[in-house]
VEXBAKOL-781301 format. One record per residue (C-alpha): z, y, x negated; residue in one letter. Coordinates in pm, whole numbers, padded with zeros to 5 digits, always signed. Each point is the difference from the previous one (the first is absolute). Example, Ala and Ser with C-alpha at 12.3 -4.5 7.8 and 13.67 -1.06 7.14 Angstrom:
// residues 2
+00780-00450-01230A -00066+00344-00137S 
This chain:
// residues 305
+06343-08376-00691X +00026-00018+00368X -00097-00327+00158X -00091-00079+00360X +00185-00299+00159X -00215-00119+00292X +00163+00001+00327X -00018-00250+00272X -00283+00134+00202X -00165-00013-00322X -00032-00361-00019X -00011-00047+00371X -00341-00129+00121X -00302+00225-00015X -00091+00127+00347X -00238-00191+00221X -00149+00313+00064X -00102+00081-00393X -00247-00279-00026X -00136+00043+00357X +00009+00324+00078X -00357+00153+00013X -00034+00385-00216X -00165+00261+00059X +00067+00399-00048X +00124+00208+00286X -00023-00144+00317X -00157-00222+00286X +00013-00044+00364X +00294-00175+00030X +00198+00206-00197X -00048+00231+00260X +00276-00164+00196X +00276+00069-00266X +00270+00222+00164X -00032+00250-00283X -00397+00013+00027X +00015+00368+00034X +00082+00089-00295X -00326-00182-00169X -00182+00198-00226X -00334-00083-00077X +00042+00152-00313X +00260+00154-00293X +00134+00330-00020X -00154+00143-00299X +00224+00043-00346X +00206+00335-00034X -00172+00218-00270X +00268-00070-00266X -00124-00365+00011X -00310+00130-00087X +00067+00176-00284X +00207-00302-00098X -00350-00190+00008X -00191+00238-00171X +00260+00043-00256X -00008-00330-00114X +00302-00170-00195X +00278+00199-00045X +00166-00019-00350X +00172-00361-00083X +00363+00242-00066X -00035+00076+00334X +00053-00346+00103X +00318-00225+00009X +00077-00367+00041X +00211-00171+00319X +00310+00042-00197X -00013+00331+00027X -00066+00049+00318X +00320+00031+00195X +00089+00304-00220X -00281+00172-00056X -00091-00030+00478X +00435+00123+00000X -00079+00307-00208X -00036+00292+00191X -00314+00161+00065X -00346-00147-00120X -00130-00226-00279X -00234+00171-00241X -00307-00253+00187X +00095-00008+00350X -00367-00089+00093X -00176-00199-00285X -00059-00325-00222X +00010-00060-00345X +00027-00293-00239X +00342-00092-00234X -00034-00094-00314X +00070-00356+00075X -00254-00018+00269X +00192+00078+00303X -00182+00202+00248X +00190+00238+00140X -00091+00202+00369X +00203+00260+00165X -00099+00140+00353X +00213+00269+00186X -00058+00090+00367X +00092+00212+00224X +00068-00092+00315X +00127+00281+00276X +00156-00170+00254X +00079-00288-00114X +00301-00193-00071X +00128-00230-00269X +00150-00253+00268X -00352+00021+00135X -00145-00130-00311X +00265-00279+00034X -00126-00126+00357X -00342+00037-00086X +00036-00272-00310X +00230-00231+00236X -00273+00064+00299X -00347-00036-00167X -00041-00291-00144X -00024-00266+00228X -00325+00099+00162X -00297+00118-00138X -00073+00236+00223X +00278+00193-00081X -00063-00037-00366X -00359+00189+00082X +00203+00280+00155X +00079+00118-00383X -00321-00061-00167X -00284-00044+00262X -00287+00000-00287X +00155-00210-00242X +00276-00287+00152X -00127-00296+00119X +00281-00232+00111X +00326-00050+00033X +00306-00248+00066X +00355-00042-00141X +00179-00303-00141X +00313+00050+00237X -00108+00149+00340X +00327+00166+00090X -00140+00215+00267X +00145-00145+00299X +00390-00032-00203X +00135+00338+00179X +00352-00063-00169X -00178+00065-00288X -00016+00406-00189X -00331+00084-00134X +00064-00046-00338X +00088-00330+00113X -00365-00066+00125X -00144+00050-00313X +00220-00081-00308X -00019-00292-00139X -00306-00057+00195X -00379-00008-00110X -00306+00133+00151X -00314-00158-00088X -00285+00280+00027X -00383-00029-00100X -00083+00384-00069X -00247+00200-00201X +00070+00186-00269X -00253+00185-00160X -00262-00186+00150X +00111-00344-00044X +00193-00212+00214X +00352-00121-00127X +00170-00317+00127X +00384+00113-00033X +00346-00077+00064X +00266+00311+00039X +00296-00186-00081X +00284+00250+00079X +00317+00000-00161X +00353+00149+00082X -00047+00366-00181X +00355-00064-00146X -00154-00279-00185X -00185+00256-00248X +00276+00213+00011X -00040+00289+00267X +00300+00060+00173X +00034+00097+00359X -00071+00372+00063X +00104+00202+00328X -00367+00116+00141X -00226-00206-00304X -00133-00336+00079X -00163-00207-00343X -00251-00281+00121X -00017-00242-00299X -00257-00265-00038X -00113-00261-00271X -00456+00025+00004X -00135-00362-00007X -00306-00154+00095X +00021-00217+00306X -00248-00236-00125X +00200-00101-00324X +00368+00001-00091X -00117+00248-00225X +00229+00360+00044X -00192+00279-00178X +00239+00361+00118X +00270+00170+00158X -00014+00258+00244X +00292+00262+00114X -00046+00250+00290X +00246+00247-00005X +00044+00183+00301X +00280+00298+00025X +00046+00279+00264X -00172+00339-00032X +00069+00321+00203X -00293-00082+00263X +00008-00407-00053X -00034-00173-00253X -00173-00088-00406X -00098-00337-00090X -00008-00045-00370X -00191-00350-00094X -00001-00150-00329X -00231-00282-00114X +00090-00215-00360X -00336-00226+00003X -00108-00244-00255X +00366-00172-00019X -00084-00296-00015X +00218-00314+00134X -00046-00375+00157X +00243-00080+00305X +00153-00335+00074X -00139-00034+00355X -00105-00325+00190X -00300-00105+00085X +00047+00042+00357X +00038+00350-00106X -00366+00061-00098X -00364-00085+00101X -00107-00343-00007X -00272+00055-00333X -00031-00204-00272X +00143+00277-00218X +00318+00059+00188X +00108-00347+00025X -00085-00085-00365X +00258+00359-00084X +00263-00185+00150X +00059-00259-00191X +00140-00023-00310X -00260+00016-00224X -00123+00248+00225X +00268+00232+00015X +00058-00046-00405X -00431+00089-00034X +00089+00325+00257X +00334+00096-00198X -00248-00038-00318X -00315+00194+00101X +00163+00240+00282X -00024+00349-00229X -00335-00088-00111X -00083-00131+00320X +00086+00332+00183X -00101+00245-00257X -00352-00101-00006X +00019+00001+00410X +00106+00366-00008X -00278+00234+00040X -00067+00313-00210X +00039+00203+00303X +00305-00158+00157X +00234+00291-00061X -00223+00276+00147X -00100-00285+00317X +00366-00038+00027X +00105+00365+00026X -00299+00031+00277X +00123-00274+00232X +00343+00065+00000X -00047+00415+00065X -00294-00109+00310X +00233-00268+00170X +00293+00203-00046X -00142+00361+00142X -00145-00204+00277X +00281-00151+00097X +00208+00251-00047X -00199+00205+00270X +00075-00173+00318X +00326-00199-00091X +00233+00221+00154X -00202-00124+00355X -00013-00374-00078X +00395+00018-00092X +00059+00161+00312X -00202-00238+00193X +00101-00329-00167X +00341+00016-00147X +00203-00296+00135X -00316-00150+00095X -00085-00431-00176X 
């Protein structure tokens, strides 16, 4: 069983910003004033036709599926996975997703800035997901370190995001994780972005998530892989997480033995029917959209805080 070790910017203080920080979809004013402002999009691209059928299809057969310990194999075998673009359910409740998209153009090291640029504004959060992210903010902002690569930026960091997903709004924390750490070694022209799924609001971690993303003849693929309903408490702070009544009562030791006690159930009954097909429709929008003008905003921004 892998287990996720939080890292310091885990249990550094939640930003200011999280608790004051006003949300709202797309944009305002004074967003307007952002360097990058013109590449807004008042809306999302809309899904390839493959995601479609994905949709329509419904869940894919459970054989089809595989859990995280499969997973550096099965994205190092050559070719394609029988579901590529899909959900379905393990038999011991695991939820498993599996996006690919193409993405002309495009480079791995791309993807690589993008996760170490992003997160510490929300603003450029919105550039990925205009109709569904919300806000944004980091627990280490490492923007302005410029001895630092960008993998640096964003391992062993976490971004706090409120997004929807399939119509309701998710307080999360992205807490990435060395890819090494699950096994993936380093590949010439591949890039793996590797992230433990909790809530933001709890120490409560619920998935994993792995983007593959390896070179193509005219850009580049990004393979993503979801294992949801995985259910784990984290030893973090209190500093770490919103001043509620719930929060500070999980962090203490009757607390945290309740949370280690109730997590599965806790997390199983949060998980709704729909999850895997919502999950399989966010990730293929924010990804295509992306994907379409992030060749420009590289260009534009790379080296930039």
């Amino acid at each position: 069983m892998i287990k996720y070790e939080p890292s310091p910017a885990d249990k550094a203080p939640l930003p200011p910003s999280y608790v004051s920080e006003a949300r709202y979809l797309k944009y305002r004013e004074a967003d307007a004033a952002k360097p990058y402002a013109k590449y807004f999009r008042t809306t999302t691209r809309p899904v390839r036709d493959e995601i479609v059928y994905a949709l329509t299809a419904g869940m894919s057969p459970t054989e089809y599926g595989y859990p995280l310990t499969d997973a550096v194999d099965r994205l190092a075998a050559p070719g394609y996975d029988n579901l590529e673009t899909g959900w379905t359910k393990l038999e011991n409740g695991v939820i498993f997703v599996a996006v690919h998209t193409p993405m002309p153009g495009v480079t791995p090291e791309m993807w690589d800035w993008w996760f170490g640029w992003h997160g510490s504004e929300t603003a450029r959060y919105k550039l990925w997901y205009p109709d569904a992210h919300q806000f944004s903010a980091v627990g280490e902002n490492r923007s302005h370190n410029r001895e630092l690569t960008d993998r640096q930026r964003y391992i062993d960091n976490v971004s706090y995001v409120d997004e929807y997903i399939g119509g309701v709004l998710q307080p999360l924390a992205i807490r990435f994780l060395d890819p090494r750490k699950l096994g993936f070694p380093d590949i010439p022209g591949t890039t793996h972005i590797c992230a433990r799924v909790s809530l933001s609001s709890l120490p409560v971690a619920f998935g994993w998530l792995i983007h593959q993303v390896r070179a193509t003849a005219d850009g580049a693929e990004m393979r993503s892989r979801f294992f949801l309903n995985t259910p784990a408490t984290l030893a973090l702070p209190r500093r770490a997480l919103p001043p509620t009544t719930a929060a500070r009562f999980l962090t203490t030791q009757p607390g945290r033995l309740l949370a280690k006690a109730a997590a599965k159930p806790a997390v199983n009954h949060l998980m709704p029917a729909t999850l895997g097909a919502d999950m399989v429709h966010h990730c293929a929008a924010e990804m295509n959209h992306l994907a379409g003008f992030l060749p420009q905003l590289h260009e534009e921004f790379v080296g930039s805080p």
